[in-house]
N, C-alpha and C positions, 0 to 999 in steps of 0.2 A: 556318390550322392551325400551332401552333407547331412547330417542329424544336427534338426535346430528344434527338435520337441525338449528335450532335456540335457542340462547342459554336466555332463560327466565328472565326479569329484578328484580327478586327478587325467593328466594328457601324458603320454608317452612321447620321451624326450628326443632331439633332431638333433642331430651332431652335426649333421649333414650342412645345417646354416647358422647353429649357433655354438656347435663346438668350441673346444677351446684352442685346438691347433688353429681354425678359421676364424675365430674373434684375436689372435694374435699374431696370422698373417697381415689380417686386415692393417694393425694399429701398427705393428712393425712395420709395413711397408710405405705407411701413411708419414711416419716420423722420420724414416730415413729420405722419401721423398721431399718432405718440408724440409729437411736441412740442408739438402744439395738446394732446391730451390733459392733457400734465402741467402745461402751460399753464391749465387751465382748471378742473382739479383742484385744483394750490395755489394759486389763486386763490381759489376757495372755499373753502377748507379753512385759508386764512390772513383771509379775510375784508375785504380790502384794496381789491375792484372799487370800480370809479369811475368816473365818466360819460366819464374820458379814458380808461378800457382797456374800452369796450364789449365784448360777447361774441356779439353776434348774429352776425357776420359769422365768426367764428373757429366755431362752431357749424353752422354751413353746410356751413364747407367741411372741417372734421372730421366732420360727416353723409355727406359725397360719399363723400368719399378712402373712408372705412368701408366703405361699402356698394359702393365699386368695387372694397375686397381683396377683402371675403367672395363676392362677385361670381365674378371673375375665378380665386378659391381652389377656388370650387366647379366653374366650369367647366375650368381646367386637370386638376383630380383626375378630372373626366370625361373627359377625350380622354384620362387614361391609362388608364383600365379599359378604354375601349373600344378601344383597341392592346394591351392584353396578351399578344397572341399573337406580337408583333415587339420589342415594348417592355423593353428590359434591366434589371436590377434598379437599376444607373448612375443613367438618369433615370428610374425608375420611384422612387426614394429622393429623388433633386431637388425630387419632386413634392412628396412628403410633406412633406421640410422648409420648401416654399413655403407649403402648408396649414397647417401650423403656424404659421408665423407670418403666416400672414392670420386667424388665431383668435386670437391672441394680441391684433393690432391692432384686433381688432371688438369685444372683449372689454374693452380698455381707450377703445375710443372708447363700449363701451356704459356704463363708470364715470363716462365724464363728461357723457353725454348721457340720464342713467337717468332725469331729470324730464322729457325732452320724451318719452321713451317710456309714461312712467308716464302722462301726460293723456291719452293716443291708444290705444285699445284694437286698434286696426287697427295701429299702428304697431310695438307690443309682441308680437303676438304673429306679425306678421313678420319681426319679428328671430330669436322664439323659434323659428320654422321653420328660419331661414337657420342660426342655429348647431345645430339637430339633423341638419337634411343636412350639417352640414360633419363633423359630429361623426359621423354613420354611413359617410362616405365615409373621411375618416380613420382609422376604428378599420378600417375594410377594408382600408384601404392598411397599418398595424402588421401586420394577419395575415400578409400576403404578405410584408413584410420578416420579420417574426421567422420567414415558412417558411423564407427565404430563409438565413437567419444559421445558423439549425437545420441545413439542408445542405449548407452549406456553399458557396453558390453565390450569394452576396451578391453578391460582386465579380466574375463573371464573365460572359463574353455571350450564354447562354443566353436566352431569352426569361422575363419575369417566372411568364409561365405555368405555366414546367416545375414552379414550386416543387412545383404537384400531380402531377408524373410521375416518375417515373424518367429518371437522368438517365446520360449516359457517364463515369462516372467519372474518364476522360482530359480531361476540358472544365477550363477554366480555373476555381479553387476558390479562395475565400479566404483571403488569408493573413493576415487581421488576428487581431485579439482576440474569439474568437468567443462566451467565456463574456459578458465586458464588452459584447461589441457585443447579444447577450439580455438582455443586465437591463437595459441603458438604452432597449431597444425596447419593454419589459414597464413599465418604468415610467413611458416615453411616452404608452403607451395608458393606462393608468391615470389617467394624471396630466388624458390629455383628458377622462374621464367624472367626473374632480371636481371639473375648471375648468366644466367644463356642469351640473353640480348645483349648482355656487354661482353661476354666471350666471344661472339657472335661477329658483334662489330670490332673487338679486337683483335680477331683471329684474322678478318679480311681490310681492315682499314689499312688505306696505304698513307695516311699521313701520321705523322711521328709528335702531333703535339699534346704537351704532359704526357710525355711519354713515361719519366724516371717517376715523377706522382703515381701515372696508374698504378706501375712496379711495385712502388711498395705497400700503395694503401689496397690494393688485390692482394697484394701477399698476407698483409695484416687482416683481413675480413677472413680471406680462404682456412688460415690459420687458427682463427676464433672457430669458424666453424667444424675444423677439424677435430678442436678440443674438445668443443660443446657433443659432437657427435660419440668420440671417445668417451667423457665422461657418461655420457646416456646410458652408455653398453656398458660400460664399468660397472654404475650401478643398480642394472636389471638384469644383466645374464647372469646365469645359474653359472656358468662355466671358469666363472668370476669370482666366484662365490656372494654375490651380491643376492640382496632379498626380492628376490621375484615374486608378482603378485599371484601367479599361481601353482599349484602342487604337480610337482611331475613325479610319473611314478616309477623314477629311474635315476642313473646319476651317471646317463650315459654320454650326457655333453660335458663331463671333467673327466670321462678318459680315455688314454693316449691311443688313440686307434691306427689302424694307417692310414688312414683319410686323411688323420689330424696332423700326422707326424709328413705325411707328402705336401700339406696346405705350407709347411713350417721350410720342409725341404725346395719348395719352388721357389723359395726366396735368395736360394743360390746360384738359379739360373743365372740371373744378369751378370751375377759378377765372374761368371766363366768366361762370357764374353771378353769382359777387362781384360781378363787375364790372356786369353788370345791375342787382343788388342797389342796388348805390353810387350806379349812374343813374337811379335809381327805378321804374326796371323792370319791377322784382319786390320786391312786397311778404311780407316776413318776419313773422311774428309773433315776439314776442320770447318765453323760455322764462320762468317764473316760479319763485321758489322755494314750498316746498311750506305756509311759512307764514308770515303778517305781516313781521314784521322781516326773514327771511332772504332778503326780496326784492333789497334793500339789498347783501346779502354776492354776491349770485349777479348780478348784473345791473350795477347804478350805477344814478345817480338819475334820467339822461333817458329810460334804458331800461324801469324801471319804469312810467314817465308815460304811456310807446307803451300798455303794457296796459291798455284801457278797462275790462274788463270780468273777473270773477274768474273762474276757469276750478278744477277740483277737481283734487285733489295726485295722487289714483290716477282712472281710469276704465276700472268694470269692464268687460268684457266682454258682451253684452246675450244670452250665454245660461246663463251660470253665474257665483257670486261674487258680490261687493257690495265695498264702498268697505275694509272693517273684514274679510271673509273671504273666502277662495280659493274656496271650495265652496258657502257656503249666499249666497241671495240676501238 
């Protein structure tokens, strides 16, 4: 049960979601994801691959890293709702801004992996699930903050809960910019249900026009966002050493725990894989482009040569849709 009669002169510190191993998962796995990204975007989009810059392997481990933010994005946005009742508006905001840019990075790992999704009907509309959860947990989490800005009790150590109660007006209340700190929360949410109506339709459109446009000016947005979100957390979390606006009575999110030090070591994962890969392992199938020539642009020549057999540019889904329509079969 929250306590929203008096608001507490210091909170005891969460490692758990604003540590410093897990605020440097987060940012590390976000920047190595963006670089294979635009890695593999203008390469395409310049048309330059060649049997000496392969892409299978860069494909991979932009597959991982992907699916371990939106992963890990989703699960930390859960263990905040379910501490609501102790959880400060502080890291209850951390949260967010870690959400956001685990959508941002899924988003642009989905621009340059949109033909391995488009062959695989199971695999398309696993993604399409993974960003509607992120996107319904997210827009939950803007309610709470914009309650939160609305009463003034962003910045204090109330529990995230109170936003729905009455609160002691004596409690510790924001002093920032409260009309600015609403419109940019209003416009955050916003801004996620148009990034997921155009995921949405990019992830199942079967036609290819401004295709190399979307590519890079998505890459260009996803990546503003990613910075915007990293710089948030840069200069709010404790773990940062950034000035938080409020008093914890601990200095347990700057140290190395092994929570921290396993958040830091999961980032290894992926590239065990490669390294399987490399030893032949594990067999890859290589991605195709979606027609004749543009094999050449997407791939190089030895990589082509791996694909025996032709595989189709979209496949639908085997209860509704077809190759040419979303709806009719």
């Amino acid at each position: 049960m929250a306590n929203c009669t008096v608001a507490p002169p210091a909170v005891a510190s969460d490692s758990g979601v604003a540590g410093i191993g897990v605020l440097l998962s987060f940012i590390i796995t976000a920047i190595i994801a963006l670089v294979i990204s635009a890695s593999l975007i203008f390469q395409e989009a310049r048309g330059r691959a060649s049997a000496q810059t392969p892409s299978v392997l860069r494909r991979k481990l932009l597959n991982s890293y992907s699916d371990q933010q939106i992963l890990t994005g989703i699960g930390i946005q859960s263990v905040g709702l379910a501490k609501i009742d102790s959880m400060v508006p502080y890291h209850f905001f951390i949260i967010w801004m870690l959400s956001l840019l685990s959508m941002a990075v899924h988003n642009a790992s989905l621009l340059a992996l949109v033909h391995d999704f488009r062959r695989d009907w199971v695999l398309r509309w696993l993604r399409q699930f993974l960003i509607f959860v992120n996107l319904v947990l997210s827009s939950l989490y803007g309610i709470f903050i914009l309650k939160a800005v609305g009463d003034g009790i962003n910045d204090s150590t109330f529990p995230i809960k109170c936003v729905w109660q009455k609160t002691d007006t004596s409690g510790l209340t924001s002093t920032g910019n409260n009309p600015l700190s609403y419109l940019g929360t209003i416009l955050v949410i916003g801004g996620n249900v148009i990034v997921f109506v155009l995921a949405t339709w990019y992830l199942h459109s079967r036609s290819q026009r401004f295709y190399r446009i979307i590519l890079i000016v998505g890459l260009l947005i996803m990546t503003a966002i990613s910075i915007g979100a990293i710089i948030r957390v840069s200069l709010l979390a404790d773990a940062l050493g950034a000035n938080h606006p409020i008093k914890l009575s601990d200095d347990g999110e700057r140290q190395w725990s092994f929570g921290q030090l396993l958040s830091i070591g999961m980032l290894l994962l992926p590239v065990v894989s490669i390294i399987e890969i490399l030893r032949g392992e594990i067999n890859v199938a290589p991605p195709v482009a979606d027609s004749g020539n543009d094999k050449d642009r997407l791939l190089g020549e030895n990589e082509v040569e791996l694909n025996t057999h032709d595989r189709v540019s979209f496949q639908p889904n085997p209860f509704f849709g077809s190759q040419t329509n979303l709806f009719k079969k």
